[in-house]
Kinemage of the C-alpha trace (Angstrom):
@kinemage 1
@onewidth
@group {chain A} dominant
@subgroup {mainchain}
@vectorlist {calphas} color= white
{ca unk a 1} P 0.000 0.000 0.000
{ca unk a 2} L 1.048 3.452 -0.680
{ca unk a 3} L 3.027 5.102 2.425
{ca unk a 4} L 1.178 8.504 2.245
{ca unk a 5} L -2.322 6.869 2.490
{ca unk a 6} L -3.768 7.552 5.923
{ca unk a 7} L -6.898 5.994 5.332
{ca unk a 8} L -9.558 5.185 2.337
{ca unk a 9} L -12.909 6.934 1.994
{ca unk a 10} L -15.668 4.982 0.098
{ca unk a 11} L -18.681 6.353 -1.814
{ca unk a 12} L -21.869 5.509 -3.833
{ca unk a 13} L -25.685 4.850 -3.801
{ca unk a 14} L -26.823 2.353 -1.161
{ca unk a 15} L -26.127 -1.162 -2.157
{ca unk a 16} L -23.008 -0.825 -4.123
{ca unk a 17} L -21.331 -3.033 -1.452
{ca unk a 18} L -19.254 -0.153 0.742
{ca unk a 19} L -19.758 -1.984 3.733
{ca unk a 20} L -18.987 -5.017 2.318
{ca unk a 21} L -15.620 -3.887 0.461
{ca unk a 22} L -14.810 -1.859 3.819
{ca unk a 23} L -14.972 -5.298 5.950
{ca unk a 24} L -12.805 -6.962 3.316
{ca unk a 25} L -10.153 -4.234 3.415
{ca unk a 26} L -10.587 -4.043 7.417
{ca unk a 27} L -9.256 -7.639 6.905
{ca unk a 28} L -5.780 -6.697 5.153
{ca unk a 29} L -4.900 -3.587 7.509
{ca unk a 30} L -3.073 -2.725 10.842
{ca unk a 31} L -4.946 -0.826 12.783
{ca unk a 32} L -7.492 0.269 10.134
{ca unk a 33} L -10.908 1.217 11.481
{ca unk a 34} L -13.869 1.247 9.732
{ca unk a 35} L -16.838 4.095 10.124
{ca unk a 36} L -19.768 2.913 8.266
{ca unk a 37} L -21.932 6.078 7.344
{ca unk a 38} L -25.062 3.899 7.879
{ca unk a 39} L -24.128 3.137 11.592
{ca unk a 40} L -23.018 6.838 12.795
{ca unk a 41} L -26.209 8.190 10.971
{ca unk a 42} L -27.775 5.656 13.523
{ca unk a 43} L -25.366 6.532 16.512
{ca unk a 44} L -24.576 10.110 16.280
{ca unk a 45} L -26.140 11.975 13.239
{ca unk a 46} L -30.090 10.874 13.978
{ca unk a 47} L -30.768 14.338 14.167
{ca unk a 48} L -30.577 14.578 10.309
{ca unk a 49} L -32.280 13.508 7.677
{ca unk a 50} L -31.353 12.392 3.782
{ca unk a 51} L -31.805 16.356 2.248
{ca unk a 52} L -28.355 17.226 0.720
{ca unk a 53} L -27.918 19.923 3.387
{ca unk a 54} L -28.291 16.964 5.787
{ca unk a 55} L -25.949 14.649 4.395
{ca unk a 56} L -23.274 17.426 3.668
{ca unk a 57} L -23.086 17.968 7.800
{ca unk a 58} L -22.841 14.463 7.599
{ca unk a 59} L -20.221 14.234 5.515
{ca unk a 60} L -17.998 16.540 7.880
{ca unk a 61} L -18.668 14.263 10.915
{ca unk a 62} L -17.203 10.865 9.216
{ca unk a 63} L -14.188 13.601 8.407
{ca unk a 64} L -14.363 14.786 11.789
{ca unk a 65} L -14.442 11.159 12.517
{ca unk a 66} L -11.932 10.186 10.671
{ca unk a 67} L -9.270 13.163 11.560
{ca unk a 68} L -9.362 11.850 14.995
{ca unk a 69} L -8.646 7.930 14.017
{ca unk a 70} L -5.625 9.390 12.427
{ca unk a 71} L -4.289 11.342 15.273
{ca unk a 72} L -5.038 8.628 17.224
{ca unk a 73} L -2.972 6.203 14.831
{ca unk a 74} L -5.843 4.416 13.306
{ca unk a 75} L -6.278 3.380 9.612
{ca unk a 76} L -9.812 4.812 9.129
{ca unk a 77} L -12.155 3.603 6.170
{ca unk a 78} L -15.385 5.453 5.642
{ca unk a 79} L -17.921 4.683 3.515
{ca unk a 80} L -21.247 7.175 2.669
{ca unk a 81} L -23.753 7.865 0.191
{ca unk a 82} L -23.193 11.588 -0.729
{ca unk a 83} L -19.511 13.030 -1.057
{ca unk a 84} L -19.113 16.737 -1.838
{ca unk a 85} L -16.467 18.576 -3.587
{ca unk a 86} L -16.114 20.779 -0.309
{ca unk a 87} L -15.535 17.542 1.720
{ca unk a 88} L -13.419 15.962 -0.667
{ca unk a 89} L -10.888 18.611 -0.989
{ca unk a 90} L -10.689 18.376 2.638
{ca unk a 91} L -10.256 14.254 2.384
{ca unk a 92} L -7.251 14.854 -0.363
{ca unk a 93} L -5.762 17.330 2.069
{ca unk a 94} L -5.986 14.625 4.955
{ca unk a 95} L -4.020 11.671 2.705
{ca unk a 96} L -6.991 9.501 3.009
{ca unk a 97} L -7.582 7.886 -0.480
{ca unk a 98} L -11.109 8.426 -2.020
{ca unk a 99} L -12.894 5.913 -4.287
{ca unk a 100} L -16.425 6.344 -5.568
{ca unk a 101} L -18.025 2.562 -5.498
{ca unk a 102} L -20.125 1.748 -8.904
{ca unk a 103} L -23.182 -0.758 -8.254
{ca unk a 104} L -22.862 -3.762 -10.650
{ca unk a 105} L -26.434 -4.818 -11.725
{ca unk a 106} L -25.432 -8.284 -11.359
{ca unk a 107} L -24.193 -8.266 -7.676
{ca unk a 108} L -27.112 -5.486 -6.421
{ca unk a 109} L -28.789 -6.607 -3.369
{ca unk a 110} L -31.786 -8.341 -3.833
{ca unk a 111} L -33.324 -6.650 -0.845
{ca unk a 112} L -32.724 -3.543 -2.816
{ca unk a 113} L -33.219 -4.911 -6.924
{ca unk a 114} L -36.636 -4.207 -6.512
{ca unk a 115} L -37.248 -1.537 -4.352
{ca unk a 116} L -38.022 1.811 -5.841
{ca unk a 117} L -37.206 4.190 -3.867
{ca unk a 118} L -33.589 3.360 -2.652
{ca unk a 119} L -32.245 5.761 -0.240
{ca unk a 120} L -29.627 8.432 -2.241
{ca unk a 121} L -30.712 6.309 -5.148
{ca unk a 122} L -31.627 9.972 -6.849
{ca unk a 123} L -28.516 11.754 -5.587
{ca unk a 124} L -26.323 13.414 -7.866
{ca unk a 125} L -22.636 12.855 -7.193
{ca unk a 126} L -20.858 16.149 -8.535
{ca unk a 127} L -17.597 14.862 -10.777
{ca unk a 128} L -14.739 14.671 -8.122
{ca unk a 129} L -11.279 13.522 -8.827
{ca unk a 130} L -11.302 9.834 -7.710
{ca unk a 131} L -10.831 5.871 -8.135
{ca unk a 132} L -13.570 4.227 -9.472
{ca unk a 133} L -14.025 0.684 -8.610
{ca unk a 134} L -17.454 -1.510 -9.675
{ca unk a 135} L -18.182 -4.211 -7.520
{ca unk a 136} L -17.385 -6.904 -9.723
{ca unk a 137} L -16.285 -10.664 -9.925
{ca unk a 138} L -12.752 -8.257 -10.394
{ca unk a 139} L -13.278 -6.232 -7.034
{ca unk a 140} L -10.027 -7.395 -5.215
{ca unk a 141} L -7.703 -7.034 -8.253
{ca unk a 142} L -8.923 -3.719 -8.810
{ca unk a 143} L -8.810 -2.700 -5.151
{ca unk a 144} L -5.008 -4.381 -5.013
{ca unk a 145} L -3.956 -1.902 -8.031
{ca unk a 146} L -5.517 1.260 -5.928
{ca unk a 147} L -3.579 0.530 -3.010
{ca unk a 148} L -0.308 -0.287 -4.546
């Protein structure tokens, strides 16, 4: 993995497989520390709701969040729904390595295949400077060449 990486920051719609991708890199990595967006929206930010003023202040906590797993000499990797350009300068300027998750059709969860009204499902990402990685029968070669 790259020296200068102080963490990795996950994003995309609901059911791209965040979580899942953030348990299998919690696997491979001292100290690393995951903060699931889903879980401190539960925990800390239930005074919000899913408007994109909302999720913006939530998007400062996980780097609030994830500032203090650094100082603290934690690996953290975050994973949300909404990432703004704001917030993402400010991830850059931390070292922690951003990567926007695609949804492959063929691995979407069938909890959410047929649901209509998927939470962030209608969010607009705006076009940030970042990895791209679709969760794919090719997810752990392609995460392997991001963190080389």
């Amino acid at each position: 993995m790259k020296k200068s990486i102080k963490g990795i920051w996950l994003y995309g719609q609901s059911g791209s497989g965040k979580s899942t991708i953030s348990k299998l890199i919690n696997k491979g990595i001292k100290n690393s520390f995951i903060i699931d967006g889903d879980i401190v929206r539960k925990k800390i930010s239930f005074d919000l709701k899913h408007n994109l003023k909302d999720r913006i202040t939530q998007t400062k906590r996980l780097l609030g969040l994830s500032k203090i797993c650094i100082e603290q000499r934690f690996f953290p990797i975050i994973s949300c729904v909404y990432l703004g350009k704001k917030v993402a300068t400010e991830i850059k300027k931390n070292q922690i390595c951003l990567i926007q998750i695609e949804r492959s059709k063929k691995f979407l969860n069938k909890k959410l295949k047929n649901k209509k009204n998927i939470v962030g499902i209608h969010i607009i990402q705006p076009n940030l400077k970042s990895f791209k990685l679709r969760n794919d029968e090719n997810l752990k070669n392609n995460l392997r060449k991001i963190l080389r």
